[in-house]
NUKEGU-952060 format. One line per field, with one value per atom (N, C-alpha, C): atom name; x, y, z. Coordinates in nm, 4 decimals. Layout:
% residues N
a <- CA, ...
c1 <- X, ...
c2 <- Y, ...
c3 <- Z, ...
% end
This chain:
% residues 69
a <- N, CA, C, N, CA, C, N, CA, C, N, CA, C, N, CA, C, N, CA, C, N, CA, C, N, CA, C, N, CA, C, N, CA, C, N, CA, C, N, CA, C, N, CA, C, N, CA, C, N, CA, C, N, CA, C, N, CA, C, N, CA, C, N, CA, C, N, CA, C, N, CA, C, N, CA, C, N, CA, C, N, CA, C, N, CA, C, N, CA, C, N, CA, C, N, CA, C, N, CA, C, N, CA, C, N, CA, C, N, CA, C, N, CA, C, N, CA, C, N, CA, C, N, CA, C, N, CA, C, N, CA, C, N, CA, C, N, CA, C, N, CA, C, N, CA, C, N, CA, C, N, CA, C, N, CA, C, N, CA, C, N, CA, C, N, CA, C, N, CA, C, N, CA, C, N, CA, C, N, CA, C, N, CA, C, N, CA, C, N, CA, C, N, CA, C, N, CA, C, N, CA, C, N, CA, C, N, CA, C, N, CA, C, N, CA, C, N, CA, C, N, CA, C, N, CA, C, N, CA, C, N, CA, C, N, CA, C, N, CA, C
c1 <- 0.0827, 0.0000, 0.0874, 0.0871, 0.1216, 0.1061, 0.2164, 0.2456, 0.1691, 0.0854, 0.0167, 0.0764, 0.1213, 0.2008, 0.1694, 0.0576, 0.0207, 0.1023, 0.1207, 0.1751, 0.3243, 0.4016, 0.5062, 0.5456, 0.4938, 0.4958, 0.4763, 0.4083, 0.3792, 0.5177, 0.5458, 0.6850, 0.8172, 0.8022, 0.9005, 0.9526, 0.7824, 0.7413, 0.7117, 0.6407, 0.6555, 0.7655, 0.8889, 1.0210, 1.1121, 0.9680, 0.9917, 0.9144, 0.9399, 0.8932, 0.7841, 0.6852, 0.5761, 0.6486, 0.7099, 0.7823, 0.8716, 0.9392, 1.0557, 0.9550, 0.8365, 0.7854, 0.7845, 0.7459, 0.6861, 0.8549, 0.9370, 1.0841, 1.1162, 1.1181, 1.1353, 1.0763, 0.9595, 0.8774, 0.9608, 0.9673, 1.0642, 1.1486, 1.2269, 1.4078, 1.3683, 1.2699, 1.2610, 1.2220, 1.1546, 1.1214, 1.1929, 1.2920, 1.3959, 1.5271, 1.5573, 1.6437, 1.6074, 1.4474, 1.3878, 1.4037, 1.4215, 1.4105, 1.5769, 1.6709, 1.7925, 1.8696, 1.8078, 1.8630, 1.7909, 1.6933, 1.6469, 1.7141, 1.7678, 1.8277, 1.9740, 2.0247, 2.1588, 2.1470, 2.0031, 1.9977, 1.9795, 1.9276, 1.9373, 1.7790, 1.7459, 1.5409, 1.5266, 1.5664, 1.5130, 1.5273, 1.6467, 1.6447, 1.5397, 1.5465, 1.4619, 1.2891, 1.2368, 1.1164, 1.1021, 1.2144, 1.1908, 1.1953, 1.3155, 1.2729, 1.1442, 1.1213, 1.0042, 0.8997, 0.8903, 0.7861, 0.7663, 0.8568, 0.8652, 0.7889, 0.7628, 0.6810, 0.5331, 0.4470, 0.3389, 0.3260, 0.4476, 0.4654, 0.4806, 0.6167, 0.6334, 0.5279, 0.4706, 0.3205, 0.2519, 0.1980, 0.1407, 0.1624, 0.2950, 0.3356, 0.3110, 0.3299, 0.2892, 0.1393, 0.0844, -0.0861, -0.1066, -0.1079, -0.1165, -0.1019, 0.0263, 0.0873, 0.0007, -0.0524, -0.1211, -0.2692, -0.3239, -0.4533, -0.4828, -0.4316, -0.3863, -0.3383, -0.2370, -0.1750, -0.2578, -0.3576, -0.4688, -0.5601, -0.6000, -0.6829, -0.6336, -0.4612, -0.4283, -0.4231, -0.4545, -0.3665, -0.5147
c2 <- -0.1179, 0.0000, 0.1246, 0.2228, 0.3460, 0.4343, 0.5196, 0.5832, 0.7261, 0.7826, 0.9425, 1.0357, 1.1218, 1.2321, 1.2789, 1.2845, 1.2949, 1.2191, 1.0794, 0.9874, 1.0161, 1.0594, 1.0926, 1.2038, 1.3330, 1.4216, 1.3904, 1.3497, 1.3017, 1.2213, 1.1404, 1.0190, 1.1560, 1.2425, 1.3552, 1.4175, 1.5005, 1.5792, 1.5756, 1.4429, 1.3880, 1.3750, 1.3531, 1.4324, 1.5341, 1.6264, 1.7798, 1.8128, 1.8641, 1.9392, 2.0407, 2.0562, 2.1867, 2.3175, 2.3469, 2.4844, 2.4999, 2.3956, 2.4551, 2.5155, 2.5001, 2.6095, 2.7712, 2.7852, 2.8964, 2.9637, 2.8744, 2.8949, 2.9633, 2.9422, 2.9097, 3.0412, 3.0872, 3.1909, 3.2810, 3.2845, 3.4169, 3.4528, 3.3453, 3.3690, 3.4319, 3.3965, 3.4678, 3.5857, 3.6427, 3.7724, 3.8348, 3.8319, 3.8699, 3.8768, 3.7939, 3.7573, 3.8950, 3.8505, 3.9801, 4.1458, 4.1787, 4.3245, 4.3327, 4.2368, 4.2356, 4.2769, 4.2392, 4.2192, 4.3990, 4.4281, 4.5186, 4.6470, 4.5938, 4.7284, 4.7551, 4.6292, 4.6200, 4.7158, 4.7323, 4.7731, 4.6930, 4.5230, 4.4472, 4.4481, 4.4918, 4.5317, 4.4054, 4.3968, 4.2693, 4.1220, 4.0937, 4.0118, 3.9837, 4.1082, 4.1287, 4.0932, 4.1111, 4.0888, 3.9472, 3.8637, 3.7277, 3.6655, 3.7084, 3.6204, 3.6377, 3.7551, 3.8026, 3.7157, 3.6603, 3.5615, 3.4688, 3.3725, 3.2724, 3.2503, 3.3340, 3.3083, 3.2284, 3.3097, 3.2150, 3.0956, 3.0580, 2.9155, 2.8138, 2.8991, 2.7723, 2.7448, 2.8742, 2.8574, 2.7780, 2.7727, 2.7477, 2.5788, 2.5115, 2.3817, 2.3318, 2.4580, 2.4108, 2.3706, 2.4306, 2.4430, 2.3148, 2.2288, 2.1690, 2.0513, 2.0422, 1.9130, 1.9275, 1.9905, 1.9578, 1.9411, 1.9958, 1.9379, 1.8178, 1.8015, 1.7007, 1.5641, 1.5361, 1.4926, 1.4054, 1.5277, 1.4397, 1.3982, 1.4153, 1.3502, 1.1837, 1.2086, 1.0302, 0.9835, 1.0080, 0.9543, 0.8455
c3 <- 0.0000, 0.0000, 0.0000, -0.0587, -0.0959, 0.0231, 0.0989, 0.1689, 0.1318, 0.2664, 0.2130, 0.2875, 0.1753, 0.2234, 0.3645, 0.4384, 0.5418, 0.6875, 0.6061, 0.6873, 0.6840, 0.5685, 0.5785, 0.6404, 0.6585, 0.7251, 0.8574, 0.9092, 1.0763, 1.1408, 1.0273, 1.0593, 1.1092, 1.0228, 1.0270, 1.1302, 1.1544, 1.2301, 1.3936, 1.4003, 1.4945, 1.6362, 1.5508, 1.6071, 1.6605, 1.6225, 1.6625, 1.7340, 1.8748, 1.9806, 1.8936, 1.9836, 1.9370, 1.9364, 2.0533, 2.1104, 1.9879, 1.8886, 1.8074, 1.6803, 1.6651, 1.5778, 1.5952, 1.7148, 1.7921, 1.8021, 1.8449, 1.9023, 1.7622, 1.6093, 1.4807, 1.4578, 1.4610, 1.4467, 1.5048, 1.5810, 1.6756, 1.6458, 1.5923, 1.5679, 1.4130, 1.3171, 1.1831, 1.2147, 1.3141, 1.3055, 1.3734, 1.4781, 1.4968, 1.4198, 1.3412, 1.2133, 1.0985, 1.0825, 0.9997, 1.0714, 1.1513, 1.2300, 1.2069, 1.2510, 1.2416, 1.0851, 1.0319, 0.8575, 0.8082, 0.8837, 0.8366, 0.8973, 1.0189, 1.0960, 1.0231, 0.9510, 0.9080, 0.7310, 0.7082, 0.5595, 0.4688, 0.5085, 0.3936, 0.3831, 0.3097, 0.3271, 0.2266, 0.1104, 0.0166, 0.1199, 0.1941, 0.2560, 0.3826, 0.4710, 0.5391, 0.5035, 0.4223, 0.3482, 0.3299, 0.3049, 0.2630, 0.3826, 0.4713, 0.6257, 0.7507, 0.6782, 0.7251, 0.6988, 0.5874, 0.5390, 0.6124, 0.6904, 0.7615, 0.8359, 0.9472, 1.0750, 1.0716, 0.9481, 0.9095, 0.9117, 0.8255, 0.7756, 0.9253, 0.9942, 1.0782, 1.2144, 1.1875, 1.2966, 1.2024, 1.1158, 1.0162, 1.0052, 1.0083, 1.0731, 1.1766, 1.2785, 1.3919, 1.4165, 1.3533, 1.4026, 1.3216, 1.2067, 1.1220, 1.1548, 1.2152, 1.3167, 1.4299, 1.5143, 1.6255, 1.6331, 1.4875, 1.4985, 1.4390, 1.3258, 1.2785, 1.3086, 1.3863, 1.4580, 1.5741, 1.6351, 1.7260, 1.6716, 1.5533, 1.4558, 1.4252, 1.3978, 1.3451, 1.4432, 1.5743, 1.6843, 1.7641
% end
């Protein structure tokens, strides 16, 4: 039977503490304020993007997660 991306992601993810999203989130938007205070604004903008995402993992994996469980 054929593996669902779902299942592969969980095998992954599973491995990772909740807090290192949230932890992950922080450090990009601090990373982002940093890059921006230094003058790198194009860079700044792209790490800026991050935070969504890895909340965005986070939330995904935990509702989820108690769903396969």
């Amino acid at each position: 039977m054929a593996t669902q991306p779902t299942d592969q992601y969980f095998r992954i993810t599973d491995q990772v503490p909740g807090q290192v999203w949230y932890w992950a989130a922080v450090g990009s938007i601090l990373a982002s304020a940093s890059l921006r205070l230094a003058g790198k604004n194009d860079l700044s903008l792209f790490v800026g993007q991050w935070p969504p995402t890895f909340l965005l993992f986070g939330l995904f994996h935990k509702l989820l997660g108690q769903a396969q469980k």
